[in-house]
Backbone as a ProteinNet text record, in pm:
[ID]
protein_1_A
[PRIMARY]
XXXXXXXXXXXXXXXXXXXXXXXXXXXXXXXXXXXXXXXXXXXXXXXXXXXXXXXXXXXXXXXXXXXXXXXXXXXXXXXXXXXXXXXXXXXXXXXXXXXXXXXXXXXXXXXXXXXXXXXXXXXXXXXXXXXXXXXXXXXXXXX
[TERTIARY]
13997.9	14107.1	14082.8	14170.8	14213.8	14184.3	14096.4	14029.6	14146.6	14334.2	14438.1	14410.3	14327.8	14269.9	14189.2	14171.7	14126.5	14176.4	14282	14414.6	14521.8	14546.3	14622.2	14527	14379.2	14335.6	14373	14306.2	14332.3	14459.4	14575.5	14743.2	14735.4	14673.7	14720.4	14631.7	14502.7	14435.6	14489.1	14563.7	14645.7	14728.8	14822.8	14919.9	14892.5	14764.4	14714.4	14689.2	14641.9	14588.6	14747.5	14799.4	14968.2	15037.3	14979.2	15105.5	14950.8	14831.1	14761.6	14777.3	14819	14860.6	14951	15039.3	15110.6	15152.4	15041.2	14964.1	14956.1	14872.6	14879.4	14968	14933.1	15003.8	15039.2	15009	15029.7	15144.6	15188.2	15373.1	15357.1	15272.1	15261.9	15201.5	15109.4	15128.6	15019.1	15033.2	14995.6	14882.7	14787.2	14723.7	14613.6	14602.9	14533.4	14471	14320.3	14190.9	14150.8	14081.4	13994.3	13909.6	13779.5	13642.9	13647.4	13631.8	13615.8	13484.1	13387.3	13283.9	13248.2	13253.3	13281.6	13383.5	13474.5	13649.2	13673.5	13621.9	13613.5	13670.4	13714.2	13690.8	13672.4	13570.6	13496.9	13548.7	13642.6	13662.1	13776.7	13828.3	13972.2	13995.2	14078.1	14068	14246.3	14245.5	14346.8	14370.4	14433.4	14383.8	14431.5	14375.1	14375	14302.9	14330.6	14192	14108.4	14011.5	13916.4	13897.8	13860.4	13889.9	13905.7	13965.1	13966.6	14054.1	14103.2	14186.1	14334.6	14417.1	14575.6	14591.7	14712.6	14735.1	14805	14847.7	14947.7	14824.2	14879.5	14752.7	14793.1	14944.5	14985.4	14997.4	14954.5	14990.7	15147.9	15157.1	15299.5	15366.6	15302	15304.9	15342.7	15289.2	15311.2	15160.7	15103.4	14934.8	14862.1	14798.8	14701.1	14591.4	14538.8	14481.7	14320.3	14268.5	14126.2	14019.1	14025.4	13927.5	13970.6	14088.5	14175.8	14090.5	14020.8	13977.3	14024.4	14009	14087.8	14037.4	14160.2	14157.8	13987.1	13932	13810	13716.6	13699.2	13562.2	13633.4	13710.1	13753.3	13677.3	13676.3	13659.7	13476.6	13477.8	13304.9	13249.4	13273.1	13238.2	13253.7	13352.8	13298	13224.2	13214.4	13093.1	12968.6	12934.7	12825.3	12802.3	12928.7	12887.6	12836.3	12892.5	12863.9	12752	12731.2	12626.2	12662.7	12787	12794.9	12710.5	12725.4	12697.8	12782.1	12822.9	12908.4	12848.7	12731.6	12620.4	12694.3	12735.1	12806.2	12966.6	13028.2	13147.5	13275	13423.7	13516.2	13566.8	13635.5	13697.4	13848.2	13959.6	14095.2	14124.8	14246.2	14287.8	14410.2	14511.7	14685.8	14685.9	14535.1	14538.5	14421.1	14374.4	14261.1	14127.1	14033.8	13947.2	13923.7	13932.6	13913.3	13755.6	13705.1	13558.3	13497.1	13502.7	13413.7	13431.4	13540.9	13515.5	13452.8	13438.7	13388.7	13235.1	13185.7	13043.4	12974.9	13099.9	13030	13096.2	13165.7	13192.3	13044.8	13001.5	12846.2	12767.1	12750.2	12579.9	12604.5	12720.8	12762.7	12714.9	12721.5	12676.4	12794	12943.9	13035.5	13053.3	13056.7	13049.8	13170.4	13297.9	13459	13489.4	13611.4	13707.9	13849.7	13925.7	14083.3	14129.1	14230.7	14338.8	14453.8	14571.7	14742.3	14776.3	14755.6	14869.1	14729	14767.7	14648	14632.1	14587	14535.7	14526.8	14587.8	14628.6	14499.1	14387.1	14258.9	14183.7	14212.6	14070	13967.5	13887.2	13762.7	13704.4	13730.8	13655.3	13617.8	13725.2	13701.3	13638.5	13615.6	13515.3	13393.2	13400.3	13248.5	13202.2	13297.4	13258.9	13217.1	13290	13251.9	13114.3	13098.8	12959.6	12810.5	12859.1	12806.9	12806.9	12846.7	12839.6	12929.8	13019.4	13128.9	13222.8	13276.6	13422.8	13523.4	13603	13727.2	13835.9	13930.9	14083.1	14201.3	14322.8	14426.6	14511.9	14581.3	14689.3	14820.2	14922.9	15056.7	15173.1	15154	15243.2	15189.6	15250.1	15184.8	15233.1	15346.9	15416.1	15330.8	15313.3	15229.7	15322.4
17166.4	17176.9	17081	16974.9	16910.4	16980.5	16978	17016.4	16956.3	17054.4	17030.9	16947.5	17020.7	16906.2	16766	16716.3	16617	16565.2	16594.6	16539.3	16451.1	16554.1	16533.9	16396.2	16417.9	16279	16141.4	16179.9	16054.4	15995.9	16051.7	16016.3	15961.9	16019	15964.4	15825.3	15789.5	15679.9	15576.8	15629.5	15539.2	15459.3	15543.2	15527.6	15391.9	15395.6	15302.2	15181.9	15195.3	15080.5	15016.2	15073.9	15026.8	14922.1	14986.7	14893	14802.1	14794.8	14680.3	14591.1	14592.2	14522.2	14457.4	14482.4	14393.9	14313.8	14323.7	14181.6	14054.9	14058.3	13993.2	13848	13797	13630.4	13546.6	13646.1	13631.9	13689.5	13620.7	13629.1	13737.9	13722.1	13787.7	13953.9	13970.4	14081.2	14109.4	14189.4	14270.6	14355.4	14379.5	14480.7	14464.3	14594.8	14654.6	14755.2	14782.2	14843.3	14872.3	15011.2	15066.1	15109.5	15118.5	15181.5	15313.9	15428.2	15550.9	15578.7	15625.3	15712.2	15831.6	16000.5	16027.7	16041.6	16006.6	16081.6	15990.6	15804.1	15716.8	15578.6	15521.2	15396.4	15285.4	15257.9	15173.2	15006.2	14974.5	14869.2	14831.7	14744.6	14731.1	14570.6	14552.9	14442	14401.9	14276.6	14310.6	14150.2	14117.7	13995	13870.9	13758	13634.9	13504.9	13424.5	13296.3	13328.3	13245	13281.2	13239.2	13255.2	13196.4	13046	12993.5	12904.7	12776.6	12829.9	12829.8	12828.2	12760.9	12783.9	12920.1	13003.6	13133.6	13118.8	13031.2	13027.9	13073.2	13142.6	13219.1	13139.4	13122.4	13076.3	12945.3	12842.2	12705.1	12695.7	12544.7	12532.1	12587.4	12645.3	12691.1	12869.5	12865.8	13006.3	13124.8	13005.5	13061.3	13109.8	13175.1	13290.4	13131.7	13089.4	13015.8	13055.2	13029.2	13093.5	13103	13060.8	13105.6	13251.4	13313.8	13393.5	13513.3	13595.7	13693.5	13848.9	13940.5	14056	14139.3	14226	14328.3	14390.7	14469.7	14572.7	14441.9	14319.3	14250.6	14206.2	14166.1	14149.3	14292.9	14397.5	14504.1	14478.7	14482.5	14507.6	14390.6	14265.4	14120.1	14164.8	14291.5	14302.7	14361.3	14470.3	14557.7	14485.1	14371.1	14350.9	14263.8	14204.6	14145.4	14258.3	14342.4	14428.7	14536.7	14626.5	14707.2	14865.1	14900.7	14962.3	14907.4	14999.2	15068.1	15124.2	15037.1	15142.7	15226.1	15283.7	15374.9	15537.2	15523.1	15662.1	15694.6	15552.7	15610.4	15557.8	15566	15589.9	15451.3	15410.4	15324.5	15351.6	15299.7	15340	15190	15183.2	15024.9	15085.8	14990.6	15010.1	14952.3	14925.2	14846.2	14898.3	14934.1	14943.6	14812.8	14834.6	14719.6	14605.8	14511.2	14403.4	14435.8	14353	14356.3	14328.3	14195.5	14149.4	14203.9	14312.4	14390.4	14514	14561.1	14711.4	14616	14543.2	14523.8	14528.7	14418.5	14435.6	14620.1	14698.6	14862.2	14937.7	14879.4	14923.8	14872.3	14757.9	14758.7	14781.3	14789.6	14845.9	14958.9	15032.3	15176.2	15284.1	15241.7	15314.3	15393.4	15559.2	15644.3	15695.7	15649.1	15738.7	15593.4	15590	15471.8	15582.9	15565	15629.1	15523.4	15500.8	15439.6	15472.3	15338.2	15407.8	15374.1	15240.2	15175.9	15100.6	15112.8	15043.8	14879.7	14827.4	14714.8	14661.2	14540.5	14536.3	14512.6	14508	14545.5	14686.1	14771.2	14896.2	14855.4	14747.1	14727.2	14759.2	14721.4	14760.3	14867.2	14971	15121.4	15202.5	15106.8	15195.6	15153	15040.4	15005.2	15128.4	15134.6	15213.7	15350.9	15361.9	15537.2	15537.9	15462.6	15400.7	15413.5	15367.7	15344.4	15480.8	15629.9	15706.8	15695.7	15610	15664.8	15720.8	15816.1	15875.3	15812.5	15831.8	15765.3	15877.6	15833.9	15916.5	15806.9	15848.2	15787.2	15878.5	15842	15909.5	15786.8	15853.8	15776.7	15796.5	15932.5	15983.7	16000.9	15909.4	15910	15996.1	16089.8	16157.9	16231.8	16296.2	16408	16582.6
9027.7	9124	9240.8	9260.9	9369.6	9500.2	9612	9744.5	9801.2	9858	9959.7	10024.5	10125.3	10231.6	10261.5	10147.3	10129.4	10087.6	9958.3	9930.7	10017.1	10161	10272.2	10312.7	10338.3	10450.3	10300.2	10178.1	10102.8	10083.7	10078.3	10102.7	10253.2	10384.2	10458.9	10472.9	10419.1	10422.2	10311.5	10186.5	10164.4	10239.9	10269.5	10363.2	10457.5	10500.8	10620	10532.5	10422.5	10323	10296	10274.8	10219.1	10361.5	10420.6	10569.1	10574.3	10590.6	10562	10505.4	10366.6	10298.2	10276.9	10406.9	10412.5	10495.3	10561.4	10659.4	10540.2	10435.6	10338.4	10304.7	10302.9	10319.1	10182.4	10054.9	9960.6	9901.1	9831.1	9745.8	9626.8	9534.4	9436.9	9425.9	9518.7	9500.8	9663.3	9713.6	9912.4	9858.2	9869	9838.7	10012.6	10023.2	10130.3	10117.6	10177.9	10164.4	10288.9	10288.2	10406.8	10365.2	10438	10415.5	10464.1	10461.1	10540.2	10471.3	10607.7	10612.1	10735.2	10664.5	10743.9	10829.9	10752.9	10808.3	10953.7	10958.2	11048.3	11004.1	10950.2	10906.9	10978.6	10882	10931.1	10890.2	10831.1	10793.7	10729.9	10724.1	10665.1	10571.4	10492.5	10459.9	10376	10361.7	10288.1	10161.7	10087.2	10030.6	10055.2	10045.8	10136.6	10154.1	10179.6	10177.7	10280.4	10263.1	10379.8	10505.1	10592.6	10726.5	10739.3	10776.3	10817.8	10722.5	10634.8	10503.6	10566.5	10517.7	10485.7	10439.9	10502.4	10461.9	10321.8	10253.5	10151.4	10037.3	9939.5	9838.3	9680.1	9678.1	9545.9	9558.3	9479.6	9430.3	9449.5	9395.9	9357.2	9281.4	9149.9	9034	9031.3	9183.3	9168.9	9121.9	9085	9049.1	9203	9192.3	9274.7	9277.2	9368.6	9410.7	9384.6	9328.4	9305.4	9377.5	9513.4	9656.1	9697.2	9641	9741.8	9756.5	9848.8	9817.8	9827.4	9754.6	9726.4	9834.7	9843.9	9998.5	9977.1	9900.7	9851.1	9933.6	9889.6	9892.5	10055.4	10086.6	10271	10342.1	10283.9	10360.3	10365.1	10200.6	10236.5	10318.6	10294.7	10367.2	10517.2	10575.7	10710.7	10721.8	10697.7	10713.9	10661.1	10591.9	10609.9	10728.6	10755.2	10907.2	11010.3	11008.8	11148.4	11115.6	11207.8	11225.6	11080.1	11066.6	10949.7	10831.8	10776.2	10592.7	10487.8	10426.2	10300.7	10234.7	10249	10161.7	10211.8	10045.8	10065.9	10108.3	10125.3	10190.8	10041	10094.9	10045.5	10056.7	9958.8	9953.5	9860.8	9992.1	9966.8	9905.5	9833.9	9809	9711	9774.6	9684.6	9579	9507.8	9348	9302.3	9182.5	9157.9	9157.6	9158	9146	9040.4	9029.6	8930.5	8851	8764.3	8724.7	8809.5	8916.3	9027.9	9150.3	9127.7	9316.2	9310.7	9142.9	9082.7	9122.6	9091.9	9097.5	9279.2	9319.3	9498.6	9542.1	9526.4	9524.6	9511.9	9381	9352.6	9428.2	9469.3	9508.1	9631.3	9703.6	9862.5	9905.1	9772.8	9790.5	9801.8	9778.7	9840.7	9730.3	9703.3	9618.6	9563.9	9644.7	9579.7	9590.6	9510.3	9509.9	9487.4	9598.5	9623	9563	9471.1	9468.7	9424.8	9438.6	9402.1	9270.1	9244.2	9148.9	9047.5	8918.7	8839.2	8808.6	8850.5	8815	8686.8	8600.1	8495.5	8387.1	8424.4	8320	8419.4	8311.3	8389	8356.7	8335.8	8329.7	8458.2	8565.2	8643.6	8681.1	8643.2	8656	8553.2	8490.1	8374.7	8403.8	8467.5	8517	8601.1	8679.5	8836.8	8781.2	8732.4	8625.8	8572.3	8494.3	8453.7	8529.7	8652.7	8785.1	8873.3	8836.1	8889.3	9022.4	9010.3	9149.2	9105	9206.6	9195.3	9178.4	9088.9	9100.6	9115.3	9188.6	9164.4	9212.7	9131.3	9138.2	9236.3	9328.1	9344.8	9421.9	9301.8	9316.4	9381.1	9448.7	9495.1	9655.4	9750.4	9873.5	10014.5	9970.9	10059.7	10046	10221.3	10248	10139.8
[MASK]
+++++++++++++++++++++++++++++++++++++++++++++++++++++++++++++++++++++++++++++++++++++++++++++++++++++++++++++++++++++++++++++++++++++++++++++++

C-alpha cells in the first residue's frame, strides 16, 4: 500500500520538476528534475547545453545535439559542485532515466527515483532496480 502522505509530497515535487522543465531551451522534449533529501531540495536541474554554450539543443535537422545534458545529470553536476550529498536522497524527473543517467543516479548514492512519463528504452530502469533503488511511477499529478 501506497504511504498517502508521501504520495501528496511526491505529486507535489513533481509538480515543481514539471514547471522546471520548462525553463528548458530545448524543442523536442522539457524535462525537469529535483533532488530532495529530507523533505528539502537540494538541487534542481533541467535539460540543456552546458554553460557557456548556445541555448539552442536541436541541429538544423531537428536532431538533439549530442553535448546536451539531461535534467537528472544537471541536478547531480550541482550538487557535486556544492557542499550537499545525494547519499540517500530522492530524485524527481518528468521522464524516466536514460542508461547513462541510471549509472551517475547510482554512484550518487540517490536511493528512490520518482518519476511521470516513461522514457522510450527502460533500460535504465532496470538497471536502477538492479542497483537496489526505488523506483515509482506516478502519472497522475493532481493532488
Amino acid at each position: 500500500m501506497i504511504d498517502q502522505k508521501q504520495l501528496k509530497f511526491d505529486k507535489a515535487y513533481l509538480r515543481i520538476a514539471r514547471e522546471w522543465g520548462k525553463l528548458s531551451h530545448c524543442e523536442r522534449k522539457k524535462v525537469g528534475a529535483l533532488i530532495v533529501k529530507d523533505r528539502m531540495i537540494i538541487s534542481d536541474g533541467y535539460n540543456g547545453t552546458p554553460s557557456g554554450f548556445e541555448n539552442v539543443c536541436e541541429d538544423d535537422a531537428h536532431i538533439t545535439k549530442w553535448y546536451v545534458l539531461h535534467a537528472e545529470a544537471n541536478a547531480i553536476l550541482k550538487v557535486a559542485g556544492s557542499t550537499q550529498s545525494c547519499r540517500d536522497a530522492t530524485l524527481y524527473i518528468t521522464l524516466s532515466p536514460c542508461k547513462e543517467c541510471s549509472k551517475l543516479i547510482h554512484q550518487s548514492g540517490i536511493k528512490r527515483v520518482v518519476f511521470q512519463k516513461s522514457y522510450k528504452d527502460n533500460a535504465g530502469l532496470a538497471f536502477l532496480e538492479r542497483a537496489g533503488v526505488e523506483i515509482q511511477q506516478v502519472q497522475n499529478l493532481e493532488a
